[in-house]
N, C-alpha and C positions, 0 to 999 in steps of 0.2 A: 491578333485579336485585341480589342480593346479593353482590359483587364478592370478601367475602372466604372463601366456599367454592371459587374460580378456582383452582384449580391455576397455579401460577407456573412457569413457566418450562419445563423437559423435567426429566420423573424422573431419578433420579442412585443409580447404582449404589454404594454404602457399602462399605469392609470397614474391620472394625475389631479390632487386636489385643492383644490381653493383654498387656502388661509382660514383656520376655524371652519373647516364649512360654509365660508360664506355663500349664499346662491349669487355671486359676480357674472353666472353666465346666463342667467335667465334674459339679460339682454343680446338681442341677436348682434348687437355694432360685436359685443367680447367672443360670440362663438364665428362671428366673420374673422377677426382677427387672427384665430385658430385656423381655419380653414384655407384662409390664403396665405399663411405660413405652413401648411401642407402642399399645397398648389409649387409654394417656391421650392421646398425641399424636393417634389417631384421633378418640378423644371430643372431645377439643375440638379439631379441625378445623384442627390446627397443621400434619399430615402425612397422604398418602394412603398408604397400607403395601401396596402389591403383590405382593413375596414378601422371603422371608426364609428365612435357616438360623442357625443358633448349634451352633456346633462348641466342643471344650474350649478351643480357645486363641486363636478369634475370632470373628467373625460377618458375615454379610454383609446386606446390605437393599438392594432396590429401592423407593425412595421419593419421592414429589413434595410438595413443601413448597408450602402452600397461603397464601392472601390475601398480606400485605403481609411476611410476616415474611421472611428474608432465612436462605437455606440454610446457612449458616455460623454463624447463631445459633442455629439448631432444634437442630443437628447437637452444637453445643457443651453446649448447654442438656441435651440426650438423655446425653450423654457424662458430662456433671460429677453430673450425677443419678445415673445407675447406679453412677458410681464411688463415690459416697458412700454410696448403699445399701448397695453391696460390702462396703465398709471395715468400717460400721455392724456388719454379719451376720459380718466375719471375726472383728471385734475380743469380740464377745461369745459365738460361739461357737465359734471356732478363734484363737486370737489368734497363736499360731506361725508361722501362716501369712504373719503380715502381715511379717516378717523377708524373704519374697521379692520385698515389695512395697516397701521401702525406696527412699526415692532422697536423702530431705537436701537436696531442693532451696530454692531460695530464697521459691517461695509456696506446697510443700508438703513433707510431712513423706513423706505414701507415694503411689504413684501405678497405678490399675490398668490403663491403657490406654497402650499407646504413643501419642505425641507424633502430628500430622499422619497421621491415618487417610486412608487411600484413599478418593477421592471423584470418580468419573466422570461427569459430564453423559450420558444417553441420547439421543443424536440423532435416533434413528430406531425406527421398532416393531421390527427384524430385530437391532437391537443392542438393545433389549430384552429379548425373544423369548432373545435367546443367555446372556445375564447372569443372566435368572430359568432357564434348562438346565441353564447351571454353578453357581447356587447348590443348584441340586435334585439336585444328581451328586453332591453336595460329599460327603455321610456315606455314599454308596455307593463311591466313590472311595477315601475311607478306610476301606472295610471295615466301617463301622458298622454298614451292612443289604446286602439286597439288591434291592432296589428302593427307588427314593426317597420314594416315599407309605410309607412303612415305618418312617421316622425321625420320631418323635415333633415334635423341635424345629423342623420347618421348616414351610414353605407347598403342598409336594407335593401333601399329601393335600390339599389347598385343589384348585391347579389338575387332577389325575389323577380324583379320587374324588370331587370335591363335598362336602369334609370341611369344613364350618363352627366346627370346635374354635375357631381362632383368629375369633374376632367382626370383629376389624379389618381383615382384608386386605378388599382389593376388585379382582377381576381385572382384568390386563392390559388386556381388550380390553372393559374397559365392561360 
């Protein structure tokens, strides 16, 4: 058996946010760059992608990090990547932008995610079940739609309508 498509551990509920709150992802190039950095962790078997939303000022994901590699590096690896794609797309075509992004730290110059993302263990399918609820509420919540299969960015239309747009998710229940 091939040990490193196992899912490790219990999935683990993600949010992660923009710097200040900035809204960095009300543009679709920044919530593409999220999304086919889920597609890669899919394709190469690094993570299972369950459900998801990307809001303008952060994101959320139900995910199980798969074979040997260790949740805390997947998570890091996802984060330092989108943020550098970020930069990449502000700097060449918004460069103004990146003045929001400033920090002068000592191992970087700008940074687009808050420090220590929220990162929950799932223990059980009922506190799963509730976490992929409230990520699906999340743009109806804010007024973005009115039903949650109705918001492009998320995994709604996955679980409500059988919407295969996103390749990567793979439902809850198998």
């Amino acid at each position: 058996m091939d040990t490193s498509l196992i899912p490790q551990r219990y999935a683990d509920f993600t949010t992660v946010t923009c710097l200040n709150w900035t809204p960095l992802l009300n543009k679709d190039c920044f919530k593409e760059i999220i999304t086919d950095s889920l597609y890669f962790l899919s394709d190469e078997k690094r993570a299972i992608i369950y459900a998801f939303v990307i809001m303008s000022t952060h994101f959320h994901i139900v995910w199980q990090v798969t074979g040997t590699r260790q949740p805390h590096t997947v998570r890091r690896d996802f984060l330092k990547f989108t943020a550098q794609q970020i930069l990449r797309t502000l700097a060449e075509q918004s460069p103004h932008y990146l003045n929001d992004l400033l920090v002068n730290a000592r191992d970087r110059k700008f940074q687009v995610w808050e420090r220590n993302s929220l990162s929950i263990p799932l223990w059980s399918a009922a506190v799963i079940n509730q976490k992929i609820e409230y990520i699906h509420n999340n743009p109806v919540e804010a007024g973005l739609c009115k039903n949650p299969w109705d918001y492009h960015y998320s995994s709604a239309g996955f679980y409500f309508q059988n919407d295969t747009h996103w390749k990567f998710l793979v439902h809850v229940d198998g």
